[in-house]
mmCIF file of the N, C-alpha and C atoms, coordinates in Angstrom:
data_MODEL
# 
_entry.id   MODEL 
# 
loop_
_atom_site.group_PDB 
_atom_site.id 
_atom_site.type_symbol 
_atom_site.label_atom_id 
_atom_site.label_alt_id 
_atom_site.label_comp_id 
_atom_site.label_asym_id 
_atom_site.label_entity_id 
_atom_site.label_seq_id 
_atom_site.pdbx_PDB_ins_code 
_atom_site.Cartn_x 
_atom_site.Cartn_y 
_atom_site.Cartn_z 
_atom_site.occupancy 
_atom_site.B_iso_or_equiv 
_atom_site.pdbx_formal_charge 
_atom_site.auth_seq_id 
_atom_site.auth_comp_id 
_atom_site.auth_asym_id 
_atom_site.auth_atom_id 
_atom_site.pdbx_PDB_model_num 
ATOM 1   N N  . UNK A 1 1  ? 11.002  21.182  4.952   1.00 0.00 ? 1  UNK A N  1 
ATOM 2   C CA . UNK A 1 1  ? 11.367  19.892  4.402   1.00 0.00 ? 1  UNK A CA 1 
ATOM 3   C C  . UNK A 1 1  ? 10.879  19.846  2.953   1.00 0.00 ? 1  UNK A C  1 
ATOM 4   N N  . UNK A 1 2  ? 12.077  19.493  2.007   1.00 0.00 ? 2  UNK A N  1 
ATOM 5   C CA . UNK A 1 2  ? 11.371  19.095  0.608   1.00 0.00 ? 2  UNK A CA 1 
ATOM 6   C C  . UNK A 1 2  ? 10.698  18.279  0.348   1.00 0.00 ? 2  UNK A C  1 
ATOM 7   N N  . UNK A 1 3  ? 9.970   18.141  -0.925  1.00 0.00 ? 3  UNK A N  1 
ATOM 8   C CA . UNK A 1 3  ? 9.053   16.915  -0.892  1.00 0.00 ? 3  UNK A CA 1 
ATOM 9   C C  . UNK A 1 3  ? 10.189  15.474  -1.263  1.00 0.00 ? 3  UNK A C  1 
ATOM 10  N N  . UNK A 1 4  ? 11.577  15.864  -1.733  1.00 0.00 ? 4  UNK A N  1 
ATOM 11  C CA . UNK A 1 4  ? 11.725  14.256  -1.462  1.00 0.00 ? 4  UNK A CA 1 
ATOM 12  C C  . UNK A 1 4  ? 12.796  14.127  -0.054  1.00 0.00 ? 4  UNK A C  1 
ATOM 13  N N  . UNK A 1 5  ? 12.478  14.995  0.558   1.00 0.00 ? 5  UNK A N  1 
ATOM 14  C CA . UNK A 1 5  ? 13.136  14.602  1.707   1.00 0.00 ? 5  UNK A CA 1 
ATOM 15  C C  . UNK A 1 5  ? 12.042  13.913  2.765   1.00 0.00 ? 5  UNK A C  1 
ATOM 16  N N  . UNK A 1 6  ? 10.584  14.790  2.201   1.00 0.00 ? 6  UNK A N  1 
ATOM 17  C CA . UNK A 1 6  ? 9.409   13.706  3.365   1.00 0.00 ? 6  UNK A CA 1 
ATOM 18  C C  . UNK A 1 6  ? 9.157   12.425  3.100   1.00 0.00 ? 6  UNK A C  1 
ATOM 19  N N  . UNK A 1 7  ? 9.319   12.421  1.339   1.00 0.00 ? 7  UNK A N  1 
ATOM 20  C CA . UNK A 1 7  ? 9.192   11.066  0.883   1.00 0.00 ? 7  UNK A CA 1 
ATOM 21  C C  . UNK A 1 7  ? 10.106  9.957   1.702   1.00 0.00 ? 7  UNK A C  1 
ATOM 22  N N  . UNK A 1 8  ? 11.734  10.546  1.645   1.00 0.00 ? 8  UNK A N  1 
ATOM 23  C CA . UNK A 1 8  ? 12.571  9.475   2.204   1.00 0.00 ? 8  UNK A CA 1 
ATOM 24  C C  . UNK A 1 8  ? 12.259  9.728   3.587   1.00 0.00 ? 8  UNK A C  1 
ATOM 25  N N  . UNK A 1 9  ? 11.840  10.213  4.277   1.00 0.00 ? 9  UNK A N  1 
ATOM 26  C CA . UNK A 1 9  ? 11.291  9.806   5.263   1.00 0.00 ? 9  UNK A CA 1 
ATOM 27  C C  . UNK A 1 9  ? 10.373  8.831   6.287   1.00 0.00 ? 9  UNK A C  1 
ATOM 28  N N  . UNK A 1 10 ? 9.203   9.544   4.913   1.00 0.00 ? 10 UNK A N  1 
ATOM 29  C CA . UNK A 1 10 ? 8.422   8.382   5.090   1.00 0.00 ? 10 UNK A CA 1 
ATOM 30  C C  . UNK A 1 10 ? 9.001   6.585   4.768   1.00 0.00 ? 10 UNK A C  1 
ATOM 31  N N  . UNK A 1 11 ? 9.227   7.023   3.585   1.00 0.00 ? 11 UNK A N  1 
ATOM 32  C CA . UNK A 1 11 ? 9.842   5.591   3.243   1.00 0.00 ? 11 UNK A CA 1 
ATOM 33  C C  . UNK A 1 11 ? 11.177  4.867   4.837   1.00 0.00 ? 11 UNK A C  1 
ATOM 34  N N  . UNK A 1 12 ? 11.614  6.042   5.288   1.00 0.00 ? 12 UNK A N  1 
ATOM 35  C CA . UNK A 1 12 ? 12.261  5.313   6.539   1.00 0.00 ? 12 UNK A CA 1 
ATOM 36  C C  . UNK A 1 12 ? 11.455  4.673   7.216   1.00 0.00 ? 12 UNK A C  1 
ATOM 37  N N  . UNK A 1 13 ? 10.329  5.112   8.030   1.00 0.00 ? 13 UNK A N  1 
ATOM 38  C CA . UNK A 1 13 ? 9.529   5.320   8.969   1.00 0.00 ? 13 UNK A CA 1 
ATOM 39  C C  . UNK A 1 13 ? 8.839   3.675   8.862   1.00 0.00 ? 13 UNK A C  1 
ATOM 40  N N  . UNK A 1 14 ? 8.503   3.360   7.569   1.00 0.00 ? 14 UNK A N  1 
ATOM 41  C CA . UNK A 1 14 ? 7.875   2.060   7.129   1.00 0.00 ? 14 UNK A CA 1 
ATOM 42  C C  . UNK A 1 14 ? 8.811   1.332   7.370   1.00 0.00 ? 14 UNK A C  1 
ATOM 43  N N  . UNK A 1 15 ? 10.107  1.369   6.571   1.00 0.00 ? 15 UNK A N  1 
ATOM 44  C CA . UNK A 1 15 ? 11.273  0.769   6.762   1.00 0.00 ? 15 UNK A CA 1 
ATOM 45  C C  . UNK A 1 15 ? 11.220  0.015   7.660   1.00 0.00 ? 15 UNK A C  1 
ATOM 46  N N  . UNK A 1 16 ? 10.900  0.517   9.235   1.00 0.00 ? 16 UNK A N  1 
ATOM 47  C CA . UNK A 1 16 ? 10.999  -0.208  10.868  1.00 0.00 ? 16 UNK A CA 1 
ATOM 48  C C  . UNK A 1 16 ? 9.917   -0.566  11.085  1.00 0.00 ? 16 UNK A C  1 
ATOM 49  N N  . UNK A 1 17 ? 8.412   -1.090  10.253  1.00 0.00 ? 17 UNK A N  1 
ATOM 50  C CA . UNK A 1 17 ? 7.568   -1.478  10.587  1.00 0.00 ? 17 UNK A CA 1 
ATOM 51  C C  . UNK A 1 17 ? 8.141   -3.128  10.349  1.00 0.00 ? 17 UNK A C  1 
ATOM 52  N N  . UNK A 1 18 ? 7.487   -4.374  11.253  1.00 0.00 ? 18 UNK A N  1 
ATOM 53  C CA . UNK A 1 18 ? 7.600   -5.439  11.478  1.00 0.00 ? 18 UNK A CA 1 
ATOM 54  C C  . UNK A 1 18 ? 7.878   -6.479  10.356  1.00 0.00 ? 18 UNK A C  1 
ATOM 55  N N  . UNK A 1 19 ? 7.754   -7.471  10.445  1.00 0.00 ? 19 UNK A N  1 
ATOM 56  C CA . UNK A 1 19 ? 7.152   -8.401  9.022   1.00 0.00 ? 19 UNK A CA 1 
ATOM 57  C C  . UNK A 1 19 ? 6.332   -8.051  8.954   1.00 0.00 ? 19 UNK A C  1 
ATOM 58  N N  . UNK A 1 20 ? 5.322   -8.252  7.905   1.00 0.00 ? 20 UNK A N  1 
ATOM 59  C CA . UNK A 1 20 ? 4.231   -8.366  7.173   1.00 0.00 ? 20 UNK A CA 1 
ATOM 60  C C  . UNK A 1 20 ? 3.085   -9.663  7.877   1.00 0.00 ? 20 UNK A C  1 
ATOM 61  N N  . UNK A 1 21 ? 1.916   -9.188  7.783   1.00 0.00 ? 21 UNK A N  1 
ATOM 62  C CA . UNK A 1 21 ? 1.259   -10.928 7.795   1.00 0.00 ? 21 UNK A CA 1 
ATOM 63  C C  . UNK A 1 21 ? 1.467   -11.674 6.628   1.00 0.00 ? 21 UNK A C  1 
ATOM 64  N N  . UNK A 1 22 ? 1.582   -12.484 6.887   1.00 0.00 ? 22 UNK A N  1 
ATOM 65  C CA . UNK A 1 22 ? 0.783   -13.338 5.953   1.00 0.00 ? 22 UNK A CA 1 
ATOM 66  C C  . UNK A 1 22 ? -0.861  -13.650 5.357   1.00 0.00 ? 22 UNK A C  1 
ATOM 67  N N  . UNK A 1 23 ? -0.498  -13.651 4.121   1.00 0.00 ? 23 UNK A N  1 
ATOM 68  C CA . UNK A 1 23 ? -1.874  -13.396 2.727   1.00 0.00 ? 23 UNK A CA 1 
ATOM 69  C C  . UNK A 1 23 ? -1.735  -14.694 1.689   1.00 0.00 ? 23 UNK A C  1 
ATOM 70  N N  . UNK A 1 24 ? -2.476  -15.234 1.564   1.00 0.00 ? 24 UNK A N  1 
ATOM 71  C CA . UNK A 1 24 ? -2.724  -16.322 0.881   1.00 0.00 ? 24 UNK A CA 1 
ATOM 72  C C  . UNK A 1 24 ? -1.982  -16.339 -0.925  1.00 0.00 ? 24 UNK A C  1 
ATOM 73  N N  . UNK A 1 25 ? -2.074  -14.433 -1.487  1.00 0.00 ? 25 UNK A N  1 
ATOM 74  C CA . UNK A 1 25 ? -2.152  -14.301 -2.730  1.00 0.00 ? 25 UNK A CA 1 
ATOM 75  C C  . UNK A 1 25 ? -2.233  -12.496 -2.838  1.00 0.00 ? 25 UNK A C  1 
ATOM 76  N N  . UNK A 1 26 ? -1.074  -11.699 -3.665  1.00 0.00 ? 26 UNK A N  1 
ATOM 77  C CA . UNK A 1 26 ? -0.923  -10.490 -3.871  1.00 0.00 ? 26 UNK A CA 1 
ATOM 78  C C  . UNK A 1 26 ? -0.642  -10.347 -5.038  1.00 0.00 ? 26 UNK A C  1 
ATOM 79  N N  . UNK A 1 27 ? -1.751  -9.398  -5.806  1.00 0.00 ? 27 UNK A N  1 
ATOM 80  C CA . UNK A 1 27 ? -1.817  -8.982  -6.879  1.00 0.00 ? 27 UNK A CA 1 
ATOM 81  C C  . UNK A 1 27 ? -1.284  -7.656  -7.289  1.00 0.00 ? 27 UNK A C  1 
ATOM 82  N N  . UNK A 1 28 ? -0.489  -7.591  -8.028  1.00 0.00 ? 28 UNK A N  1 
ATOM 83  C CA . UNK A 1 28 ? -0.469  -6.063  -8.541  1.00 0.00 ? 28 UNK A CA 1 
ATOM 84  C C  . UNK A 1 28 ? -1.058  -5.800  -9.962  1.00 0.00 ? 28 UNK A C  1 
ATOM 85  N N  . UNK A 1 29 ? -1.421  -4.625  -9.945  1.00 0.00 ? 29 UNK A N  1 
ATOM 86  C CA . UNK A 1 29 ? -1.961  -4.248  -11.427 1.00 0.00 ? 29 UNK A CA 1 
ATOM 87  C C  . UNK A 1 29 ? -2.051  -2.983  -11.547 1.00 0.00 ? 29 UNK A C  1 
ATOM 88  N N  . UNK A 1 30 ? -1.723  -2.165  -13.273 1.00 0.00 ? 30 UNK A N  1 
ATOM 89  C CA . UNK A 1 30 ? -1.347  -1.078  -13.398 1.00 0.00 ? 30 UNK A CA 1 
ATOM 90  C C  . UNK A 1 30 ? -2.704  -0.150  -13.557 1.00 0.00 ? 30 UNK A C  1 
ATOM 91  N N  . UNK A 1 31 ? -3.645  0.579   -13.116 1.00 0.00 ? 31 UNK A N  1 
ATOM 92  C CA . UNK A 1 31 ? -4.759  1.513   -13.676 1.00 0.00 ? 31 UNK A CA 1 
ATOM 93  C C  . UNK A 1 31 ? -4.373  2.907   -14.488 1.00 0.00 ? 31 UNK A C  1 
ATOM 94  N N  . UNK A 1 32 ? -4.560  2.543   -15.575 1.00 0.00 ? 32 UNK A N  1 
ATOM 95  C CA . UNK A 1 32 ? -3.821  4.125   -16.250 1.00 0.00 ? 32 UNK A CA 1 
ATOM 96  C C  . UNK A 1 32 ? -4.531  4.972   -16.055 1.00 0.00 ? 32 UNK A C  1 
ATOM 97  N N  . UNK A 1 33 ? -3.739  6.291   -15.764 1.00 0.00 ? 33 UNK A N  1 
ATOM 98  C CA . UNK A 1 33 ? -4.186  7.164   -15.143 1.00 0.00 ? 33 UNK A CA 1 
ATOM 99  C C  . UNK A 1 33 ? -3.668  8.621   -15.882 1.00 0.00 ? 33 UNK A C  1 
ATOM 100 N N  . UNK A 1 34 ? -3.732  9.915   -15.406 1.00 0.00 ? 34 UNK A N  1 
ATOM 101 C CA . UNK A 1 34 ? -3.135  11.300  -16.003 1.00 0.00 ? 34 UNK A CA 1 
ATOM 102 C C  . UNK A 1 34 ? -3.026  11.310  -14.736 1.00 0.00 ? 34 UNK A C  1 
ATOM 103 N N  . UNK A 1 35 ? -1.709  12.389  -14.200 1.00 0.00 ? 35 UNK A N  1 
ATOM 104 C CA . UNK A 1 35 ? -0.430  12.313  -15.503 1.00 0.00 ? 35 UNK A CA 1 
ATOM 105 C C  . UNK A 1 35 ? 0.101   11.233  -15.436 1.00 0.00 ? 35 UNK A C  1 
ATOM 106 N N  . UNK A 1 36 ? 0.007   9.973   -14.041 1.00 0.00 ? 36 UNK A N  1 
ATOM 107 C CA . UNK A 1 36 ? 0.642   9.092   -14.020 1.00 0.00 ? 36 UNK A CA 1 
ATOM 108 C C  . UNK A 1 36 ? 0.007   7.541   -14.350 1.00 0.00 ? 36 UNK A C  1 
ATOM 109 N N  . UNK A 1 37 ? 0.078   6.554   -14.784 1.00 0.00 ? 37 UNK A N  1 
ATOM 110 C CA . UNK A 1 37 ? -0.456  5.154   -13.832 1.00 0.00 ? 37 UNK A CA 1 
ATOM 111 C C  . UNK A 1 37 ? -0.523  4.915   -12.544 1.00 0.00 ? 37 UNK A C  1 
ATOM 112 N N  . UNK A 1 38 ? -1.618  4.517   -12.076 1.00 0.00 ? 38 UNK A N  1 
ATOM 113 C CA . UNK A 1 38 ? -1.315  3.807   -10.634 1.00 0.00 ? 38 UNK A CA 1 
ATOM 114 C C  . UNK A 1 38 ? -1.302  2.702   -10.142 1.00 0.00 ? 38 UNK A C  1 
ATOM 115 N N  . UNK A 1 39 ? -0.555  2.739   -9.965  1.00 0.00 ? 39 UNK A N  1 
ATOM 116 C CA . UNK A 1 39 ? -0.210  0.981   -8.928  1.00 0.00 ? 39 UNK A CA 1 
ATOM 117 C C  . UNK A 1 39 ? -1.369  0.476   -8.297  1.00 0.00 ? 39 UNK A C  1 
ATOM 118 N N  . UNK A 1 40 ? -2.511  -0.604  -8.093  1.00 0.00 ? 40 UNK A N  1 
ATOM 119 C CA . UNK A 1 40 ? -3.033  -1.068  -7.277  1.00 0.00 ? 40 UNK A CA 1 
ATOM 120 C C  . UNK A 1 40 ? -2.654  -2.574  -6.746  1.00 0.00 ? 40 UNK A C  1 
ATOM 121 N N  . UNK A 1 41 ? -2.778  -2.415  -5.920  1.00 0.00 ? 41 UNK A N  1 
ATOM 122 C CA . UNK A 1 41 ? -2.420  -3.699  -5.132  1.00 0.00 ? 41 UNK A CA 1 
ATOM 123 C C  . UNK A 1 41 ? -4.018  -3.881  -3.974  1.00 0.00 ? 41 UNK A C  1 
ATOM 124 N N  . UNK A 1 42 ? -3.850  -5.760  -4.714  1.00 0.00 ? 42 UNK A N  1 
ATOM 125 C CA . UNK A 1 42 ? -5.013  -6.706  -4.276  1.00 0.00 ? 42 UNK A CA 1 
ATOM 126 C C  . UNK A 1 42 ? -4.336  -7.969  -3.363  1.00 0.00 ? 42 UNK A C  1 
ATOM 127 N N  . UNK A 1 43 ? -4.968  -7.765  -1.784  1.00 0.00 ? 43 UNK A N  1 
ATOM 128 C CA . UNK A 1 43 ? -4.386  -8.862  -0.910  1.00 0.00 ? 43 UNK A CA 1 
ATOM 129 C C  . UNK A 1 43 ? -5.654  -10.151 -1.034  1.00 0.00 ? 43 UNK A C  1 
ATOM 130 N N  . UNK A 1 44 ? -5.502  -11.492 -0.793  1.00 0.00 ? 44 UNK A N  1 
ATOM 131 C CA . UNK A 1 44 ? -6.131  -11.839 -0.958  1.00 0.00 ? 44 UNK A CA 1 
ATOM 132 C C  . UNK A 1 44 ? -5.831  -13.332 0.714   1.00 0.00 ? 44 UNK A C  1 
ATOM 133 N N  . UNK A 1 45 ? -6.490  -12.749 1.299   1.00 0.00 ? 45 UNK A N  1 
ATOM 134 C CA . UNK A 1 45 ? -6.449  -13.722 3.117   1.00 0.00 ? 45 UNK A CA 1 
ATOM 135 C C  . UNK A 1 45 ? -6.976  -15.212 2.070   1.00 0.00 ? 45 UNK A C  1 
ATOM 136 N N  . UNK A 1 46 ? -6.186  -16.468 3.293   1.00 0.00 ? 46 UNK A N  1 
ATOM 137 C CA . UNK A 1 46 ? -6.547  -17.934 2.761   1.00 0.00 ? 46 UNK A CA 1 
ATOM 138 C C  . UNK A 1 46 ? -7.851  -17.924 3.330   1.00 0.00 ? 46 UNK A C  1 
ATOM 139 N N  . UNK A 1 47 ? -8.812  -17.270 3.937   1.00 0.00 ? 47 UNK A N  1 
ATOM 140 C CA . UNK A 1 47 ? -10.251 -17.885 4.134   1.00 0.00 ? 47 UNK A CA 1 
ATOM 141 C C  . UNK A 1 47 ? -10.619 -18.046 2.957   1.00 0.00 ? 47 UNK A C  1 
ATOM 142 N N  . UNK A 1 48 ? -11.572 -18.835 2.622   1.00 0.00 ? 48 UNK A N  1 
ATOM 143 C CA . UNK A 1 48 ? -12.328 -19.474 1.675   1.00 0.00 ? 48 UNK A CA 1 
ATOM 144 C C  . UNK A 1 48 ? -13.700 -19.017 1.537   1.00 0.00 ? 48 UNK A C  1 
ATOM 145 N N  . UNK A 1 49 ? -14.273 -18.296 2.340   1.00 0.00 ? 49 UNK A N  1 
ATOM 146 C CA . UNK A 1 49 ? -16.086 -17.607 2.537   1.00 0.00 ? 49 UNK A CA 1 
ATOM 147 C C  . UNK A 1 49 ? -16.146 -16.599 1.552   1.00 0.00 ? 49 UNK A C  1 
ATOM 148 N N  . UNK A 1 50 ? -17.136 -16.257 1.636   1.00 0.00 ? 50 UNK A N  1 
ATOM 149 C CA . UNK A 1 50 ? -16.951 -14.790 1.164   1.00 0.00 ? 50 UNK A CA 1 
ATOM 150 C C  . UNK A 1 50 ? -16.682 -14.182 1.988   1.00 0.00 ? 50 UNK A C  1 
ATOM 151 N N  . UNK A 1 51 ? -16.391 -13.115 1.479   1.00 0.00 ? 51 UNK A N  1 
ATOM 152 C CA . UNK A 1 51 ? -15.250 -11.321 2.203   1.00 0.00 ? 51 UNK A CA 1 
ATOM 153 C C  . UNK A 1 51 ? -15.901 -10.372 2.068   1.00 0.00 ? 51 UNK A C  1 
ATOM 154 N N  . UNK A 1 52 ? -15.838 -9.604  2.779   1.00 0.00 ? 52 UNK A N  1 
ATOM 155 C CA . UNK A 1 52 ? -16.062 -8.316  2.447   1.00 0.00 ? 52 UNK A CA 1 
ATOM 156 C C  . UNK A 1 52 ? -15.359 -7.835  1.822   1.00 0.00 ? 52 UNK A C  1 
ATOM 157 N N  . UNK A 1 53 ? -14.903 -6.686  1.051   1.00 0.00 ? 53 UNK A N  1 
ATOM 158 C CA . UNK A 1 53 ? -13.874 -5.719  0.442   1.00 0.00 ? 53 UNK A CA 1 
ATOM 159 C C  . UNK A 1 53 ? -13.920 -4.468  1.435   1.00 0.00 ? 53 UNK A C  1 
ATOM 160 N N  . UNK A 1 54 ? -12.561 -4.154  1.048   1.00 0.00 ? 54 UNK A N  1 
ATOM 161 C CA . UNK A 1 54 ? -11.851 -2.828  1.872   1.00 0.00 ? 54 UNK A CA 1 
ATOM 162 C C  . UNK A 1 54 ? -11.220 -2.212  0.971   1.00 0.00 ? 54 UNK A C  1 
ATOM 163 N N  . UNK A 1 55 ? -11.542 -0.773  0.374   1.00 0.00 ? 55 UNK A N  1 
ATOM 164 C CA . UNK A 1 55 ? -10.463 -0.355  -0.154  1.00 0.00 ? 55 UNK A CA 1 
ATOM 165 C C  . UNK A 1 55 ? -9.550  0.871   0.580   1.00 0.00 ? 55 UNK A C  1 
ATOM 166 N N  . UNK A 1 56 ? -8.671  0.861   0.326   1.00 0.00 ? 56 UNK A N  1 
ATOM 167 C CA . UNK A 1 56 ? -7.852  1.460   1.426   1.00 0.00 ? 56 UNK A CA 1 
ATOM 168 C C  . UNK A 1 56 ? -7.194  2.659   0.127   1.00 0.00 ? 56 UNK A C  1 
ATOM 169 N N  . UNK A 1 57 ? -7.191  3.984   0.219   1.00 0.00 ? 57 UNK A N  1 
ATOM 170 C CA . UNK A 1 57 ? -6.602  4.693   -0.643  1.00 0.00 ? 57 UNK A CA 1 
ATOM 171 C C  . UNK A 1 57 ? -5.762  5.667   0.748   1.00 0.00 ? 57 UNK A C  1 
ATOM 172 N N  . UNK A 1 58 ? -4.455  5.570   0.267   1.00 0.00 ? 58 UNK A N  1 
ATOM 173 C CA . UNK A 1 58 ? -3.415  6.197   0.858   1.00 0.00 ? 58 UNK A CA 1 
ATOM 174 C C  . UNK A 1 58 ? -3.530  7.796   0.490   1.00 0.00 ? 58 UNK A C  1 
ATOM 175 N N  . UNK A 1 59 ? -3.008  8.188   1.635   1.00 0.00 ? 59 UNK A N  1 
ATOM 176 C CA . UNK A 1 59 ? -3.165  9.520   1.595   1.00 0.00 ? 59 UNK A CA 1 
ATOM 177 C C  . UNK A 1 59 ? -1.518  10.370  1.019   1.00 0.00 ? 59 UNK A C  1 
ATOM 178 N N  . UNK A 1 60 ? -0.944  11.331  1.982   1.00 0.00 ? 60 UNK A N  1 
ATOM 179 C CA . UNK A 1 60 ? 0.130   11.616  2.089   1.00 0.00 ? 60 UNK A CA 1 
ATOM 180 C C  . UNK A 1 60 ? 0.068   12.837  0.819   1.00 0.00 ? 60 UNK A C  1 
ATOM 181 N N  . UNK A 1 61 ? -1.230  13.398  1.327   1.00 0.00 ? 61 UNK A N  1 
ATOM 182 C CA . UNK A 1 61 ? -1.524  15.037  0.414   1.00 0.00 ? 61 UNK A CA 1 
ATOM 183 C C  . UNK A 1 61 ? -1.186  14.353  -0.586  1.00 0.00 ? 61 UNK A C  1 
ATOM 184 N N  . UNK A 1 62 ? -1.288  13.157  -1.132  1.00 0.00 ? 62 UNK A N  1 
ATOM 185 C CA . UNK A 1 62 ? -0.985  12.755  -2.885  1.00 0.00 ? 62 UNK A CA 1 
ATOM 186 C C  . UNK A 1 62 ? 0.197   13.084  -3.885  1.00 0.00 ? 62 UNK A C  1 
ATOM 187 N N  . UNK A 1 63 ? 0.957   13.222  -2.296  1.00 0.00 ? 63 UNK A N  1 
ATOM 188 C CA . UNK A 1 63 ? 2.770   13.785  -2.838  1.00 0.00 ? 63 UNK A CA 1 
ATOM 189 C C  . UNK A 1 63 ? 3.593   13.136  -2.259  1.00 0.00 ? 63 UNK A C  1 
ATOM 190 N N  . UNK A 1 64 ? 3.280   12.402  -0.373  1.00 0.00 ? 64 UNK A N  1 
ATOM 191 C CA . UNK A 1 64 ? 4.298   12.017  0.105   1.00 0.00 ? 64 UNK A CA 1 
ATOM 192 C C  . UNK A 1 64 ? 3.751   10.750  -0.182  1.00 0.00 ? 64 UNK A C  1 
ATOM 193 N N  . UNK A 1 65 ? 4.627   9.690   0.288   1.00 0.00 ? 65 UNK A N  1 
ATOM 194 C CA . UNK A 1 65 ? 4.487   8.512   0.309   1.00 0.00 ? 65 UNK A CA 1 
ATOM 195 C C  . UNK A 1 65 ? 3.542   7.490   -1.142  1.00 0.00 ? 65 UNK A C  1 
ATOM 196 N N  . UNK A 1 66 ? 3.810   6.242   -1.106  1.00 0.00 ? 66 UNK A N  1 
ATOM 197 C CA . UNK A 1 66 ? 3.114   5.099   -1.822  1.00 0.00 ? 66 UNK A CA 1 
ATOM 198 C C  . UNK A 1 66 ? 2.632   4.033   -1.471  1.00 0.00 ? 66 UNK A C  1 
ATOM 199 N N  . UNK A 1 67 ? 2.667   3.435   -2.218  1.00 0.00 ? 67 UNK A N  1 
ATOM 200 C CA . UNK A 1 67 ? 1.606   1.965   -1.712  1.00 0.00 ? 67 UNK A CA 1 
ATOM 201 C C  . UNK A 1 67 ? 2.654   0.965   -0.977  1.00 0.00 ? 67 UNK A C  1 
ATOM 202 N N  . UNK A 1 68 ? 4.352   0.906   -0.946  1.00 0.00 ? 68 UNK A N  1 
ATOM 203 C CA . UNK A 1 68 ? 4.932   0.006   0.444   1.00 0.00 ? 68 UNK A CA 1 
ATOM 204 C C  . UNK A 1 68 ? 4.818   0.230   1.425   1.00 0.00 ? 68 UNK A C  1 
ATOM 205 N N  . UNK A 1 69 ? 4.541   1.544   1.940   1.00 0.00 ? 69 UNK A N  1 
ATOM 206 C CA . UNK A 1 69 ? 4.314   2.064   3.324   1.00 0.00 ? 69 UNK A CA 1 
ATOM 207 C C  . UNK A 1 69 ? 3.012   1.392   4.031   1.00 0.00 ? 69 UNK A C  1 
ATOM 208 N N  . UNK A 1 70 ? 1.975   0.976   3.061   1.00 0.00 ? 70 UNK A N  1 
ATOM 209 C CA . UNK A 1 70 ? 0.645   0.861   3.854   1.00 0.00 ? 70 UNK A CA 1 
ATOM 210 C C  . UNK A 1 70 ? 0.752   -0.675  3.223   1.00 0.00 ? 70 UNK A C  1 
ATOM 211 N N  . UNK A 1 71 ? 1.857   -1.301  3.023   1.00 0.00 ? 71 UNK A N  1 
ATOM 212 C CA . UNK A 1 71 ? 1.273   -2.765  2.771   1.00 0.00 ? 71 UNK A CA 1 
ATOM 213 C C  . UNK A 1 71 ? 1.266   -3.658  4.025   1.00 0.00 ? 71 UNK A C  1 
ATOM 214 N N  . UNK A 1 72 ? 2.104   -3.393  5.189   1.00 0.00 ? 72 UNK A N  1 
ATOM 215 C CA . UNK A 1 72 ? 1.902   -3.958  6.815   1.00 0.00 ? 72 UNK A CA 1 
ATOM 216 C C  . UNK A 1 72 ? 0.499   -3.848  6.752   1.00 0.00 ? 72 UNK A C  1 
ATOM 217 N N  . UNK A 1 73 ? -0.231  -2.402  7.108   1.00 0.00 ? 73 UNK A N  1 
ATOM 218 C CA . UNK A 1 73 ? -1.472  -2.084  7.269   1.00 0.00 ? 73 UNK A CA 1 
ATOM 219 C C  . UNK A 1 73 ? -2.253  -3.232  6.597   1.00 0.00 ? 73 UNK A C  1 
ATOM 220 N N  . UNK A 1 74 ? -2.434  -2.964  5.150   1.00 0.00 ? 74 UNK A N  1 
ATOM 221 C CA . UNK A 1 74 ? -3.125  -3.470  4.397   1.00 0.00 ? 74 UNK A CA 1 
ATOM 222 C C  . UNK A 1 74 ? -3.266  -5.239  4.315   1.00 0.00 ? 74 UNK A C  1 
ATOM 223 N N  . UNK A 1 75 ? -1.666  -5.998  4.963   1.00 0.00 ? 75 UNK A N  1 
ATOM 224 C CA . UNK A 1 75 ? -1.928  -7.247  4.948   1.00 0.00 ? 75 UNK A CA 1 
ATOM 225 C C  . UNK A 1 75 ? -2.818  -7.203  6.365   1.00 0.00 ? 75 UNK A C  1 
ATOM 226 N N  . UNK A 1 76 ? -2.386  -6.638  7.599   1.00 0.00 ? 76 UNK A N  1 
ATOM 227 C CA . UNK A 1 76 ? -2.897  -6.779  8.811   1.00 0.00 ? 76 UNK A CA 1 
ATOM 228 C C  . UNK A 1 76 ? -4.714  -6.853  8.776   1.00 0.00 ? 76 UNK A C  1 
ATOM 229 N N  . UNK A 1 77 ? -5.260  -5.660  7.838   1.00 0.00 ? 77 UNK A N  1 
ATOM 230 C CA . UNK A 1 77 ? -6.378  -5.818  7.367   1.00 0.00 ? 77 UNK A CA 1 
ATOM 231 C C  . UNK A 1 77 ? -7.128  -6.905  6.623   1.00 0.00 ? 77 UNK A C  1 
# 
């Protein structure tokens, strides 16, 4: 399998994951990076306390997949 054939794969695979939860507030923001920028994305739940933080860094050998695949995950979290 090529790498953009796992990509569209993956990207299927998410495709059939559910709605999303619901999050009070989603941030995106660019971190420049070599060779590329990266996308981070900040969920933010309506509790009002303090939170803990989670950071969640996606895997996918750092070739397949991106950050829509793990945003179910990441709101569910």
């Amino acid at each position: 399998m090529s790498v953009e054939e796992a990509r569209r794969s993956f990207a299927d695979m998410a495709a059939l994951q559910n709605v999303p939860e619901a999050v009070a507030k989603i941030e995106d923001c660019i971190v420049p990076g070599q060779p590329t920028d990266i996308l981070v994305r900040t969920y933010t739940p309506a509790e009002k306390e303090p939170l803990p933080v989670l950071v969640d860094f996606h895997g996918g050998g750092w070739v397949v997949g991106n950050i829509a695949p793990h945003n179910r995950l990441c709101r569910t979290l």
